[in-house]
VMD Tcl script that draws the C-alpha trace (Angstrom):
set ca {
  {86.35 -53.81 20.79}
  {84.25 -51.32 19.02}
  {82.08 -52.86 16.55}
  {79.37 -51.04 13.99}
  {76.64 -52.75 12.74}
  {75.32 -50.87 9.62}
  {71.94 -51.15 7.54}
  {70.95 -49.94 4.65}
  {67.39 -49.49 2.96}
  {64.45 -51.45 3.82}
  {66.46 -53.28 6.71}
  {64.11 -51.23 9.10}
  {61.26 -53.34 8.00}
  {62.78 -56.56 9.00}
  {59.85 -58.39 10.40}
  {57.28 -57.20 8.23}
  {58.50 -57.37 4.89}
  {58.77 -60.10 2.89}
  {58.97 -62.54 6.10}
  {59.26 -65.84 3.59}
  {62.29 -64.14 2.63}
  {63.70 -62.26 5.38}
  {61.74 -63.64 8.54}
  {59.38 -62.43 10.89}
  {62.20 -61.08 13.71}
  {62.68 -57.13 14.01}
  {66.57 -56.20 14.00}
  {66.23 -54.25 16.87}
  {64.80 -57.48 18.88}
  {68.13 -59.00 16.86}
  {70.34 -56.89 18.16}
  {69.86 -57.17 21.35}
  {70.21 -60.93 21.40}
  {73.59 -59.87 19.55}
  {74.98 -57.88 22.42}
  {73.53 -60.12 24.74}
  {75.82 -63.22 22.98}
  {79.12 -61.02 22.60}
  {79.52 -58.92 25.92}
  {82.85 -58.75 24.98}
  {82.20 -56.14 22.03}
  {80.70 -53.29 22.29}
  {78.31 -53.30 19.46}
  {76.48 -50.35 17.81}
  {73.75 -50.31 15.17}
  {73.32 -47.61 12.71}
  {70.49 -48.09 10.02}
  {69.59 -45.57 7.10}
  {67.14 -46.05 3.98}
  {69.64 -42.82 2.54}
  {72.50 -43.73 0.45}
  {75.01 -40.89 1.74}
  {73.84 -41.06 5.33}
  {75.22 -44.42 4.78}
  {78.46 -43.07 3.92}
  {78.80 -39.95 5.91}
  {78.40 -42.97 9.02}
  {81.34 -45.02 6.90}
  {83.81 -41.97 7.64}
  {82.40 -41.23 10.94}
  {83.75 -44.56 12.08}
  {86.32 -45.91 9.81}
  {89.44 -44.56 11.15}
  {88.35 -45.83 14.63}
  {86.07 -48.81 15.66}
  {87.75 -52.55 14.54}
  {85.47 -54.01 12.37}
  {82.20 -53.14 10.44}
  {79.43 -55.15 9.05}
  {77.51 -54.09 6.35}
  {74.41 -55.25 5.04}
  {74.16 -52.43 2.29}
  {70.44 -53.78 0.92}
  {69.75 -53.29 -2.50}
  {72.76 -50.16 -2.73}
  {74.99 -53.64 -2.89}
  {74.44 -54.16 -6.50}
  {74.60 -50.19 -7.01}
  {76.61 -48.09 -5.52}
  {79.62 -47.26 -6.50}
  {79.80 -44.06 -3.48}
  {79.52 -46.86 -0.72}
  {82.39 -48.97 -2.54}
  {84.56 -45.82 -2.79}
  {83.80 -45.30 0.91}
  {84.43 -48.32 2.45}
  {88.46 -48.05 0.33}
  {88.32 -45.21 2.01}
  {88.85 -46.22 5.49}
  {90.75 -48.37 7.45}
  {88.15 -50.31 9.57}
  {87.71 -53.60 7.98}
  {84.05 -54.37 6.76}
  {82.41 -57.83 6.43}
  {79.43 -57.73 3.85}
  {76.49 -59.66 4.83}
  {72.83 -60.51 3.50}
  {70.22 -62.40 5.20}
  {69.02 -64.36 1.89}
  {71.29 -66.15 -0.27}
  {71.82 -63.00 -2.89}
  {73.00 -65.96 -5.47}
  {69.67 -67.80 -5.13}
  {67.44 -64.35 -6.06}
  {67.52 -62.61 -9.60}
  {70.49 -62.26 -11.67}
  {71.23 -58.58 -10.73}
  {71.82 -59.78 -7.03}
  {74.80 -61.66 -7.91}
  {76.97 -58.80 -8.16}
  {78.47 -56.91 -5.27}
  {79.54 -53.42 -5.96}
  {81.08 -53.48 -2.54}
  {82.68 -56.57 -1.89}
  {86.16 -56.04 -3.79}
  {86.63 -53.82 -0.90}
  {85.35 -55.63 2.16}
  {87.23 -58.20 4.35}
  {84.52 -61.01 3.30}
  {81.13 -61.38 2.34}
  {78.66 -63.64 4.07}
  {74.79 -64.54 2.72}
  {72.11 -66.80 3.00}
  {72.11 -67.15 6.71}
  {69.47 -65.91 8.52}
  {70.14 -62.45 10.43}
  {72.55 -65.17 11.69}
  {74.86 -63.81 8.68}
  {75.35 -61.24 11.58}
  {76.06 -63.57 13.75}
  {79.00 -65.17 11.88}
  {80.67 -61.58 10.67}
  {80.64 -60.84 14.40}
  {82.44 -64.30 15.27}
  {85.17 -63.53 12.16}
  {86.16 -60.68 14.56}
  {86.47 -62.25 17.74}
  {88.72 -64.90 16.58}
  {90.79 -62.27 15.09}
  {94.24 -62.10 16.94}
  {94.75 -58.37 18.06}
  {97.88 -57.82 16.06}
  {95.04 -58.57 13.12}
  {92.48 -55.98 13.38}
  {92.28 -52.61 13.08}
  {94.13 -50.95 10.88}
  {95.82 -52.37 8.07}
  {92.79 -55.58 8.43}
  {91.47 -54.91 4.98}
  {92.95 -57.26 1.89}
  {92.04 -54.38 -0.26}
}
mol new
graphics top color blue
foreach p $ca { graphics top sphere $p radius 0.5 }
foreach p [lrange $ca 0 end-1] q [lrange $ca 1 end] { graphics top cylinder $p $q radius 0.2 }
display resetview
């Protein structure tokens, strides 16, 4: 089961930035415990700091992998072109944020994305990442793919 894990900005500097709210792991040292926990999916990650590289990777995979999960960054409380791209395809997305986006300022609390995705997850740990990827393996096959999204 094809999986995509997608970044957006400032998710490259996991591990340096802000580590009291974010941590002090790199996702790339992440990600590999990811695969290494679910050999059953095979797992890509896709980071970009660039709003429509973002999206142009959103239609690369949407009509195709099983599931997606997003951590759009600060383009969460934005961006109306990553909403209108994620309705536009038929993977199903989870949203996810390492802090609790409810806990930070008052323009965190709103998700420009999240009418659109599957389910939203925060205030985890990267192991919000963790939990999105369990939501698809307990999925029954006749459940994902196509068709997933309660949008």
């Amino acid at each position: 089961m094809k999986i995509l894990i997608l970044n957006g900005p400032n998710l490259n500097l996991l591990g340096v930035r802000e580590k009291s709210i974010y941590g002090t792991q790199s996702f790339e040292l992440y990600f590999e415990e990811l695969k290494a926990a679910f050999p059953d999916l095979e797992l890509s990650y896709f980071q970009s700091n660039t709003e429509g590289i973002l999206i142009d990777k959103l239609h690369e995979v949407g009509f195709s992998y099983k599931g997606i999960v997003m951590n759009a960054g600060a383009y969460t409380h934005t961006s109306i072109a990553l909403s209108d791209a994620i309705k536009a395809i038929e993977t199903p997305v989870v949203e996810v944020h390492i802090s609790n986006v409810f806990a930070r300022e008052a323009y965190r609390h709103r998700s420009m994305i999240a009418p659109y995705c599957t389910g939203s997850i925060s205030g985890f740990g990267l192991d919000s990442y963790r939990l999105a990827l369990e939501y698809f393996m307990r999925l029954k096959p006749k459940q994902i793919g196509f068709g997933a999204k309660t949008s």
